[in-house]
C-alpha positions as CSV (number, residue, x, y, z in Angstrom):
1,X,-23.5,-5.3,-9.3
2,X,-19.7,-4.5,-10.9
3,X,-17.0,-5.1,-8.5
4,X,-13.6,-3.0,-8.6
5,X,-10.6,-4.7,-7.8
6,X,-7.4,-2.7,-5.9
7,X,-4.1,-4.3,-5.0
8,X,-1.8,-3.2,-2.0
9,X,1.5,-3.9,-3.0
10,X,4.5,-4.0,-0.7
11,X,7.1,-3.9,-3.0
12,X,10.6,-4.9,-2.2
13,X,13.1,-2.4,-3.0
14,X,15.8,-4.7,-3.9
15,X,16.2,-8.2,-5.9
16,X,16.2,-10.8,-3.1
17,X,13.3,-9.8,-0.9
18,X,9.9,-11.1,-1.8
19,X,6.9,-8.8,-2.2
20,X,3.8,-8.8,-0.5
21,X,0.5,-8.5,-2.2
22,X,-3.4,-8.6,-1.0
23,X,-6.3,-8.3,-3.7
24,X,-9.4,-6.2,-2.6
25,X,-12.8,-6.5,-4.2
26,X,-15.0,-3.5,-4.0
27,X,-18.4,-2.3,-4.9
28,X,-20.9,-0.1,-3.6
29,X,-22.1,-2.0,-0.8
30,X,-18.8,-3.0,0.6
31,X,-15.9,-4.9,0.5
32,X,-13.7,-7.9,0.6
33,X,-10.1,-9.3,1.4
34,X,-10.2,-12.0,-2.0
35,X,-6.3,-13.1,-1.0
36,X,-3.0,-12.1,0.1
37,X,0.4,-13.8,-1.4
38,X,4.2,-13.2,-1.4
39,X,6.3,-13.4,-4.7
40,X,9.9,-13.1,-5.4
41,X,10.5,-11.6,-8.9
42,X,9.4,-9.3,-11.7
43,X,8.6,-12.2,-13.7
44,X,6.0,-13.6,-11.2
45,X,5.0,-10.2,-9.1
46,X,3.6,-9.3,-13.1
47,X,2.4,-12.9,-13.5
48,X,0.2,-12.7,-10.4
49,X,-1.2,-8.9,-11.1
50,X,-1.8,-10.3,-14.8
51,X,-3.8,-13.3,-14.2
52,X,-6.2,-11.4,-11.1
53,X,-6.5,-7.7,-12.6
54,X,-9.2,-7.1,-15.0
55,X,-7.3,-6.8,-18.9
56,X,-6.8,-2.8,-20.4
57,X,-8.6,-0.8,-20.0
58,X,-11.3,-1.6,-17.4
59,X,-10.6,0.1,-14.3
60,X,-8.5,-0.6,-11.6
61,X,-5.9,0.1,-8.9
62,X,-2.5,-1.3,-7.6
63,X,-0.9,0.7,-4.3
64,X,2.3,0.0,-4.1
65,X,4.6,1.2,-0.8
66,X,7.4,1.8,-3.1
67,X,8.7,5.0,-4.9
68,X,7.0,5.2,-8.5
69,X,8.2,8.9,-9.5
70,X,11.8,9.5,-8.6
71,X,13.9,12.1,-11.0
72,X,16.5,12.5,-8.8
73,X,19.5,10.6,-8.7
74,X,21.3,11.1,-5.4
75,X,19.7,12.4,-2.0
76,X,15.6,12.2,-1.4
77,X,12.5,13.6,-3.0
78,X,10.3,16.4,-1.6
79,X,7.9,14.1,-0.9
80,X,10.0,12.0,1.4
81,X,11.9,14.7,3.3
82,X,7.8,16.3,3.4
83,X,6.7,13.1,5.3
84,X,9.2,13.5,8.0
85,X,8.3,16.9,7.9
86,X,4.7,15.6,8.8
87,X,4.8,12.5,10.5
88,X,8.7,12.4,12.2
89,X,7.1,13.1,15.6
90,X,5.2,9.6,15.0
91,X,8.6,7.8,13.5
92,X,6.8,8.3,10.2
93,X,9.0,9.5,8.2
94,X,9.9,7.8,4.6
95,X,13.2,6.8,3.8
96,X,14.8,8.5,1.3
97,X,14.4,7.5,-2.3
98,X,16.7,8.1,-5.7
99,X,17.1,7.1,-9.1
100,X,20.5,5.0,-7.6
101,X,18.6,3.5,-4.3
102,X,15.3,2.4,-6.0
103,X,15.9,0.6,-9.5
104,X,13.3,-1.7,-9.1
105,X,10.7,0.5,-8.2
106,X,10.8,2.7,-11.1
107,X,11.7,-0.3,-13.4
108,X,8.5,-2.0,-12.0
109,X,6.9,1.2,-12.4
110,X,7.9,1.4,-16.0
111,X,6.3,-1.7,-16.8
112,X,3.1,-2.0,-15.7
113,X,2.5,0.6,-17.2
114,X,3.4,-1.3,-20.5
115,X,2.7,-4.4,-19.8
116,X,-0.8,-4.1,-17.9
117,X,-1.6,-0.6,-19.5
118,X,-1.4,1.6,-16.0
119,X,-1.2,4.9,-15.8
120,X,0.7,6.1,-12.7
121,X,-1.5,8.8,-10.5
122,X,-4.6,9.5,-8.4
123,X,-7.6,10.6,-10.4
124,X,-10.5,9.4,-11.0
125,X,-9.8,6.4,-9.1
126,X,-13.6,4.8,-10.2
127,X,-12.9,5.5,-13.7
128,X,-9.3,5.4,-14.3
129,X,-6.8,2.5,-14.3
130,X,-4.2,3.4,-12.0
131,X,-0.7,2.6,-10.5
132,X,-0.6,4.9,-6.8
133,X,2.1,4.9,-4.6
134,X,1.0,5.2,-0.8
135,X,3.0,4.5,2.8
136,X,1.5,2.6,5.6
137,X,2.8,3.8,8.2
138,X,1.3,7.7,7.8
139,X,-1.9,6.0,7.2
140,X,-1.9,3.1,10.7
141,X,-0.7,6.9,12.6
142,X,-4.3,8.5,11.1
143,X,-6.6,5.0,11.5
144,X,-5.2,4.0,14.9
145,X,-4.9,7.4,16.2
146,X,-1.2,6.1,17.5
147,X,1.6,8.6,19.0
148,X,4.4,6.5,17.6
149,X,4.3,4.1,14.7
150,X,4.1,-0.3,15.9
151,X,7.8,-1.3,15.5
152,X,7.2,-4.2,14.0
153,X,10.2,-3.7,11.4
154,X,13.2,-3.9,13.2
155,X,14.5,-5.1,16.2
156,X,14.9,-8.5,17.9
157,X,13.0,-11.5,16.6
158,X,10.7,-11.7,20.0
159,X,10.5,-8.0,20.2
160,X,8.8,-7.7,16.3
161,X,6.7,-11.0,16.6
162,X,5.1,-9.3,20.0
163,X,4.9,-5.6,17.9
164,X,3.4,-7.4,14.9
165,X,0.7,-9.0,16.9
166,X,0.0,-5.5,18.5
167,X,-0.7,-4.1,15.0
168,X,-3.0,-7.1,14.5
169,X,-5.4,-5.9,17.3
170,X,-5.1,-2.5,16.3
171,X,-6.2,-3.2,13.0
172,X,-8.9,-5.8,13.6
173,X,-10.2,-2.7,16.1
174,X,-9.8,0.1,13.3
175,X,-11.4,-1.9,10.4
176,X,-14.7,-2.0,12.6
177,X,-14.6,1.8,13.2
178,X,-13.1,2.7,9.8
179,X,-14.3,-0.1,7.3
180,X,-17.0,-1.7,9.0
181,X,-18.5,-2.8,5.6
182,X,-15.7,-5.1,4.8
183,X,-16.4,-8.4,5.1
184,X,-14.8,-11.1,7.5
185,X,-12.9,-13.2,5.0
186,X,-10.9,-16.4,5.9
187,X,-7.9,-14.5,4.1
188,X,-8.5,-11.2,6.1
189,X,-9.1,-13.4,9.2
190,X,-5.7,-15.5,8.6
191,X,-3.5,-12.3,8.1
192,X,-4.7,-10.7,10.7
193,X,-3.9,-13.8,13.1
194,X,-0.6,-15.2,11.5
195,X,2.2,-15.0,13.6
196,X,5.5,-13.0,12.6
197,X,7.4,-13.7,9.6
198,X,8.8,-11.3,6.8
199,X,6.6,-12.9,4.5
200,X,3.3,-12.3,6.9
201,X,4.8,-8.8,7.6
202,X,4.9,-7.9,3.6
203,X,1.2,-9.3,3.3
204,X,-0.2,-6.8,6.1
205,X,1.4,-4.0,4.9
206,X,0.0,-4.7,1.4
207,X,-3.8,-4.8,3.2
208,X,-3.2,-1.9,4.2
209,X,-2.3,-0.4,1.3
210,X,-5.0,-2.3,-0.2
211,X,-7.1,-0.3,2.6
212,X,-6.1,3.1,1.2
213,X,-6.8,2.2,-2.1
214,X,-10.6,1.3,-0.9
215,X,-10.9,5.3,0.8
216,X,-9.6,6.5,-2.4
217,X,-12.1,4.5,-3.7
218,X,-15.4,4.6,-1.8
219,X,-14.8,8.6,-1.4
220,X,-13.9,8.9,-5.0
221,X,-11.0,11.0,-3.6
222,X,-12.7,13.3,-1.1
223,X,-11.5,11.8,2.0
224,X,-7.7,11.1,0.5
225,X,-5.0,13.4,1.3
226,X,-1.5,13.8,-2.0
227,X,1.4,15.2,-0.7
228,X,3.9,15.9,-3.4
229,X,3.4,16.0,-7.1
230,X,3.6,13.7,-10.6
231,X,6.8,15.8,-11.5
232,X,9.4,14.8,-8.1
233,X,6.8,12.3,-6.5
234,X,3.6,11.8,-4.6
235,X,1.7,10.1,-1.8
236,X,-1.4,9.3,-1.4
237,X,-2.8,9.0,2.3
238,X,-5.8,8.7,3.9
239,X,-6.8,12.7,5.2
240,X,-6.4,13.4,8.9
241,X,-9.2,14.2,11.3
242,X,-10.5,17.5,10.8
């Protein structure tokens, strides 16, 4: 039975945040949290993708919550003034990315694409080896079915470590309606009940980009939603109800 592997990458924007990372292993009868991690660096973010993706050019998928296309050099892309367009009622609205704001991003962008032989887009996400770039909180809005985003992100220590654990439940409650295939893994089960730190923070959000990597996946596409386009930028979210 092959196994594809996808990796949700929270990608920090700047140089002196770490990044956090969780490796999913999926086949056709379900799935599994393999590990999360938190690196600082270029060096070791491509270190760690190295040594756990499969080598060019067997298939495969990184999700990173970071801009990947981004032509403009001032102001924001379509794409992000599009999400607040769509999801600013929920507090869901991307902050705006350019060429100035984002160097790491598009320099991290840049190379894996050389270095681990990704091609940056959506299709054919069983067949193709690809780089994505997705947004959490759109997607925990669709799963949860919430009417504001968890505020887990800013604010007060106390405040975020009692948001945080909110998003926990939440998301132990929507992987048995939405996932219920994926299996209960020590590393899914100790990410889901660490307490709050930035490190723990960047590791959820990379599940659940890791999680919208899987839809794309499983559905080959059919139950994804791209807003924007491989010219000014794209997102790829999980669709809405119907």
């Amino acid at each position: 039975m092959n196994s594809f592997l996808i990796v949700g990458l929270d990608l920090a924007w700047g140089e002196r945040n770490g990044d956090g990372l969780c490796l999913l292993e999926a086949t056709d009868r379900g799935a599994r949290i393999v590990e999360t991690a938190h690196v600082f660096g270029d060096a070791a973010l491509l270190g760690w993708l190295g040594t756990r993706l499969p080598p060019a050019p067997a298939p495969a998928m990184v999700l990173f919550d970071a801009p990947l296309i981004c032509p403009n050099v001032a102001g924001s892309r379509p794409v992000d003034r599009l999400t607040h367009t769509l999801f600013g009622r929920f507090h869901a609205g991307a902050h705006p990315a350019n060429a100035a704001r984002c160097p790491r991003p598009l320099r991290l962008a840049a190379a894996v694409e050389r270095v681990l032989g990704m091609r940056i887009g959506w299709e054919s996400p069983r067949a193709a080896r690809l780089a994505v770039e997705t947004f959490p909180h759109p997607a925990t809005v669709r799963w949860l079915r919430l009417k504001r985003i968890v505020k887990y992100k800013r604010g007060p220590i106390l405040a975020r470590r009692g948001e945080f654990a909110r998003l926990q439940g939440l998301l132990r409650d929507g992987l048995r309606e939405h996932f219920p295939e994926l299996e209960e893994t020590p590393a899914l089960t100790e990410i889901l009940s660490a307490r709050w730190t930035k490190p723990a923070e960047d590791r959820v959000d990379a599940l659940i980009c890791a999680l919208i990597g899987y839809q794309h996946w499983r559905h080959d596409g059919a139950h994804s939603e791209v807003i924007g386009d491989l010219e000014t930028g794209f997102i790829l979210l999980p669709e809405g109800e119907r």
